[in-house]
C-alpha positions in Angstrom: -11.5 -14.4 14.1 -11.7 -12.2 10.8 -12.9 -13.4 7.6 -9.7 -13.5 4.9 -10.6 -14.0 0.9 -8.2 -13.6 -1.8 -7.9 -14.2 -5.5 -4.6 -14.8 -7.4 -5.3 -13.7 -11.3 -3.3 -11.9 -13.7 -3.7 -8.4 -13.9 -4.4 -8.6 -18.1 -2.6 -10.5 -21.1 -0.4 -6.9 -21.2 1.4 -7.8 -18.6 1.3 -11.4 -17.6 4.4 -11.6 -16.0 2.9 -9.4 -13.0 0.5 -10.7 -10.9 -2.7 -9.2 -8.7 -4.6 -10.3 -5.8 -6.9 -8.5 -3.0 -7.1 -10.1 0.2 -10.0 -8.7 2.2 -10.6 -8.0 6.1 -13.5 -6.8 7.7 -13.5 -3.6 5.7 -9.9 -3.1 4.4 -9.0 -4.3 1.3 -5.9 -5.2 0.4 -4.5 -5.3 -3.3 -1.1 -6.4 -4.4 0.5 -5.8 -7.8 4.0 -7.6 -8.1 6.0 -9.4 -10.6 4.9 -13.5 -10.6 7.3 -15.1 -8.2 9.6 -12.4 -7.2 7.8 -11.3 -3.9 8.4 -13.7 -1.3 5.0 -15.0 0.3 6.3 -14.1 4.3 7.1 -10.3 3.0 3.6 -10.5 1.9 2.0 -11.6 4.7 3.9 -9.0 7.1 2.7 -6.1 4.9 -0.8 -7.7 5.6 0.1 -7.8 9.5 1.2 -4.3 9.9 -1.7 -2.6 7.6 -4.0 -4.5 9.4 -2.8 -2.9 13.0 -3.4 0.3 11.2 -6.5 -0.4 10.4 -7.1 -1.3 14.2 -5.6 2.2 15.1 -8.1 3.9 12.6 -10.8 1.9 10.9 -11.3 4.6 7.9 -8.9 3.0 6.2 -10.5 1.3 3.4 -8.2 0.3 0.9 -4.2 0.0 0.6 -2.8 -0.9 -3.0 0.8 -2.2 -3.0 3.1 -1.9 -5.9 5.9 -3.8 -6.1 8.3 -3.5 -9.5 12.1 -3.6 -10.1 14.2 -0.5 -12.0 17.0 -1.9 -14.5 19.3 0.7 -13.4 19.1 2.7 -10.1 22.0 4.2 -7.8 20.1 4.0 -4.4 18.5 0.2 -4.9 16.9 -1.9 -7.5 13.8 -2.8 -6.0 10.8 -0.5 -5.5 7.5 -0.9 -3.1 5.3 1.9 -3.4 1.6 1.8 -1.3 -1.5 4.2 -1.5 -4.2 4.0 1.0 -7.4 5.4 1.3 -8.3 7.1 4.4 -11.3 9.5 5.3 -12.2 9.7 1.5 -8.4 10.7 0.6 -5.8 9.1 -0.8 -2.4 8.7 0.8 1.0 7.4 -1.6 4.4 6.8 -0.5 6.9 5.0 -2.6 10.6 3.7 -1.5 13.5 1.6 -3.5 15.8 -0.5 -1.6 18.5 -3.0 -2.5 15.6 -6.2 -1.7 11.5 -5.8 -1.6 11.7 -6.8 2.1 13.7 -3.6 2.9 11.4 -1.3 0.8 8.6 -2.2 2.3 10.1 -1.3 5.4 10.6 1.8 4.7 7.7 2.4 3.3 5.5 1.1 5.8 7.2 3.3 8.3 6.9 6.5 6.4 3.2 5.2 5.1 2.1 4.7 9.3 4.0 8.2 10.2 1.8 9.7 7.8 -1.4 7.8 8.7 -0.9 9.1 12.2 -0.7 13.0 10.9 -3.9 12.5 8.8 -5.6 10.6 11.6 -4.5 13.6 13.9 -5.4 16.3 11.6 -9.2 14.8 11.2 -9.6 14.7 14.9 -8.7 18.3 15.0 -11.2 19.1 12.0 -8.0 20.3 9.5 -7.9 20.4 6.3 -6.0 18.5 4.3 -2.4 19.7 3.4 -2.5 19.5 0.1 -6.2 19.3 -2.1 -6.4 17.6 -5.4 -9.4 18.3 -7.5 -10.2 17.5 -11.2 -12.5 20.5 -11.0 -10.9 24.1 -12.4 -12.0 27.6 -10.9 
């Protein structure tokens, strides 16, 4: 049985509509960043579910923030879920809008797992990266 923590603060008094919490397991945390009471509390939990069986697949995953925010106008849905995570000291993002959070997420946990499998791949075979991001200029 793993170990689950998790706080529920506000992220500042800028925004304190929007609320942020980390939920920690064995060594991936989780962070969430979603408007107060628009994120139902099952969505949340399956998005803990699945990034925890990726973490089973590769345990270098150390961290996964999830963004969830709404756009006043879109054409292709009104809801957006966007998730970075950190794997082998690099930083994956995808981001997806949908017409509910619940489908977002979908999609972007399917395009987020696709593209933890490449990266997981590409390490086994010693590859670089694809793409290298540097704050460094030569």
């Amino acid at each position: 049985m793993t170990a689950v923590s998790s706080t529920l603060t506000p992220i500042n008094t800028v925004y304190p509509d929007y609320l942020y919490f980390a939920v920690y397991m064995n060594r991936l945390r989780i962070e969430f960043h979603n408007p107060a009471g628009s994120v139902n509390e099952w969505v949340i939990h399956d998005i803990e579910q699945k990034l925890m069986e990726f973490h089973r697949r590769d345990n270098e995953i150390s961290g996964v923030q999830v963004f969830f925010r709404t756009r006043p106008v879109a054409f292709d849905g009104d809801y957006i879920c966007a998730m970075e995570a950190t794997i082998f000291g690099s930083s994956i993002m995808v981001e997806r809008n949908a017409e509910s959070y619940q489908a977002a997420a979908g999609l972007v946990l399917e395009e987020l797992g696709m593209k933890i499998d490449e990266q997981v791949q590409r390490q086994k075979r010693n590859e670089p990266p694809d793409e290298i991001y540097s704050s460094v200029r030569v």
